[in-house]
N, C-alpha and C positions, 0 to 999 in steps of 0.2 A: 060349277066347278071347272077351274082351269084342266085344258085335256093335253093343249100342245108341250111343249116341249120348254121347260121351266129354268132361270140360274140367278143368283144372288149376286151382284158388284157392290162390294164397299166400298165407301168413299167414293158414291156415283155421282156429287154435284159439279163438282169440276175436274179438272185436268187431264190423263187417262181415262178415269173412270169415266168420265161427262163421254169422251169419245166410244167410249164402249158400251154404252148403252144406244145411243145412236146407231153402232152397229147391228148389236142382237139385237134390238127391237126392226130393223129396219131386215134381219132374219125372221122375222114371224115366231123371234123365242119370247113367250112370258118373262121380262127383268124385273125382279122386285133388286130397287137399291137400297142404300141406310148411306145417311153423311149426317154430321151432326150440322150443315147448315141448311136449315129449313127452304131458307127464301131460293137458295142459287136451285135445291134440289125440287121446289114445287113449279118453279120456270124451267126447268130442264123438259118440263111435260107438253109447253105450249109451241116448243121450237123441232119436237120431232115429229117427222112425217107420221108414226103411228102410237099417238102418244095411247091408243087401249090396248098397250102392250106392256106397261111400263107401272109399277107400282113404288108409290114411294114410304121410306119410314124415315122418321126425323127420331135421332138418336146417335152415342157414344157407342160407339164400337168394342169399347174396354170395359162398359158394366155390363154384368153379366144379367141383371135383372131385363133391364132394356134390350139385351140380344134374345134373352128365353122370352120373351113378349111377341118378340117380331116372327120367332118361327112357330111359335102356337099358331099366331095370324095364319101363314106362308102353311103352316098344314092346313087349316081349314080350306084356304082356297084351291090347293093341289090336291088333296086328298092325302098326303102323307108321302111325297115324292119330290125329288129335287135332283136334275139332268145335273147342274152344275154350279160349282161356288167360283167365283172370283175375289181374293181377298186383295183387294187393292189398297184402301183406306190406309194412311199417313199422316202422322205430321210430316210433309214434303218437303220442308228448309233444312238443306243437306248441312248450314251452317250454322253452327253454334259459336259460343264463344272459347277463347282459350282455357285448356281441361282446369289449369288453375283457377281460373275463377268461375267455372260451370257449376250452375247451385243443382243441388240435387231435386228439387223441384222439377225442372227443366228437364234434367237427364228420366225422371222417372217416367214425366207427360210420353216421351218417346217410346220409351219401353211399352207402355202400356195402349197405346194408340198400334204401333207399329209391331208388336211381339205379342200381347194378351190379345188383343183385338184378334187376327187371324184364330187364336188358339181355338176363343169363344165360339166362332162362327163355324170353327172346324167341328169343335166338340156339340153343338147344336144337330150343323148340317146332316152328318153323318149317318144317323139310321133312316135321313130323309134320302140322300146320297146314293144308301147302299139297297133300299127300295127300287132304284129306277137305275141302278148301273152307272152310275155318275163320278164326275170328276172334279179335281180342284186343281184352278192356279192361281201361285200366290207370288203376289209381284215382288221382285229384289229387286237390284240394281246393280251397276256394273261397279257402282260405289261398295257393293260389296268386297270388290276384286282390286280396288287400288283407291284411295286418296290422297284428297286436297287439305291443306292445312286448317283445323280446331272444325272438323267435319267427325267427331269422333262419335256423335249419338246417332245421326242416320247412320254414318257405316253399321256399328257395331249393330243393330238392329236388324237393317238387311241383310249384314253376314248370317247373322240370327234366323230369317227366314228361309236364308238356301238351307240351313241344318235344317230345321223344321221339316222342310221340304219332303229332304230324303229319309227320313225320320217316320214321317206321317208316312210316305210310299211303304215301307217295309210294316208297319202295324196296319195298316187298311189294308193293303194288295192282299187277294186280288181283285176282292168287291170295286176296292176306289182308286184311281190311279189319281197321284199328284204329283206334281213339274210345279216348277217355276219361270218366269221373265223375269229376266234382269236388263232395263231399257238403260240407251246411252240418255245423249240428249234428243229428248224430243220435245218439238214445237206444238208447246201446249196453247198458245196463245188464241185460237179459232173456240177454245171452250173453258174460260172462266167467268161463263157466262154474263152480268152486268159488267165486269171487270176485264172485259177482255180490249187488248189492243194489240193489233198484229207486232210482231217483234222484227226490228228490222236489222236483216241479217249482212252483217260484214264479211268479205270475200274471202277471211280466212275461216272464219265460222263454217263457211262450207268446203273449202280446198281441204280443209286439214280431215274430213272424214275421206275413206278411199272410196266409200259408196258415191261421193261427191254430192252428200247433201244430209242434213240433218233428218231424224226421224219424225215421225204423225205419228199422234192415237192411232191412225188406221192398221199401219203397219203391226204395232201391238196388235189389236182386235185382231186382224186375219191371222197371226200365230195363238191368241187368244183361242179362237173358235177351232181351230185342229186340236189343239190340245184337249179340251173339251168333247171332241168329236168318236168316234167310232173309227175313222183312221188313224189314230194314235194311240192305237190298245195295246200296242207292243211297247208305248213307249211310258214310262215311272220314273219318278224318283230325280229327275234331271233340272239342270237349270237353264237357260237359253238366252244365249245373251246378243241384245238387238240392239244394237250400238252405231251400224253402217262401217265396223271395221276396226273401230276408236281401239280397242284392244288388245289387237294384234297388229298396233304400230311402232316400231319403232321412233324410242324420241331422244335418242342422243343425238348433241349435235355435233356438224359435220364443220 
């Protein structure tokens, strides 16, 4: 039976998540992930320095049958504890098409990937959560806070999870603290595993952030793991927005 210190990342095969598993496993924390793609999420194990840290589940985020399976699992092998949830998992393509022709097919796949998915894992996690004093962060975006044109299904989703957010702070607290990230752009490119190719960045790409450079999964991970931590006991219910500046600039022109 797992003894150290234990956290759940959805949607662990690529993008953020693929980098934050990287991180806490290379923390010495137990990561069980869930992506519904098998292949990216079972080569995820052979490219991290401590891959007997790392458990994987191949499944949908948004069936609820497939999420009660994976945490029967997840108690068996903790004994009925879980330090921490990270609800990452998305459909990621902030772009759809114009609302006039967005079939509701489309619009629902989001809602239910990007809004059920978290709920699931919340309402699972939780008597495992409030066992061991644990916490959840659930990724938003800074797309919650402004968009780009026929972007109307990720926004409205990640608007969706900053409510959630502080929603869930005030019904858990103060067994469970949860926050949110809300990431600008970050250079996902170093983890889409067989699919990955560096992306190559043009001078405005990086001048136009004040941080003067675009973000990493890493950056995420390390506000990831405070959040999660024991130094963040004061802090609920918040959203964090990790952008390198992007949203506190002015863009009229001059």
């Amino acid at each position: 039976m797992i003894k150290r210190k234990s956290i759940l990342i959805t949607g662990c095969a690529r993008g953020i998540g693929r980098g934050l598993v990287h991180h806490f496993t290379n923390q010495q924390t137990q990561v069980f992930g869930i992506d519904n793609d098998s292949e990216e999420g079972n080569l995820l194990r052979e490219e991290l320095q401590h891959p007997e840290n790392y458990t994987f589940f191949e499944g949908d985020v948004s069936d609820e049958e497939t999420v009660k399976k994976m945490y029967e699992q997840i108690v068996e092998q903790t004994g009925g504890s879980l330090n921490g949830l990270v609800n990452n998992a998305a459909v990621a393509n902030a772009y759809s098409t114009p609302v006039e022709e967005l079939d509701l097919e489309t619009w629902n796949r989001y809602l239910a990937v990007n809004l059920t998915g978290p709920m699931l894992n919340t309402k699972y996690a939780v008597p495992l959560l409030r066992k061991a004093g644990g916490a959840i962060v659930n990724l938003s975006s800074t797309r919650a806070l402004m968009s780009e044109p026929n972007s109307e299904c990720y926004a409205t989703t990640k608007g969706g999870i900053t409510a959630l957010t502080h929603s869930l702070a005030i019904s858990l607290g103060p067994d469970i603290r949860v926050n949110a990230i809300a990431p600008g752009w970050i250079d996902v490119s170093r983890h889409k595993g067989k699919k990955s190719d560096p992306y190559e960045f043009r001078d405005v790409d990086i001048d136009q952030h004040p941080a003067g450079r675009v973000g990493t999964p890493e950056d995420v991970a390390h506000l990831a793991e405070y959040l999660l931590s024991e130094k963040s006991r004061f802090v609920t219910g918040q959203m964090f927005t990790i952008d390198g500046g992007m949203t506190k600039k002015m863009i009229y022109e001059h």
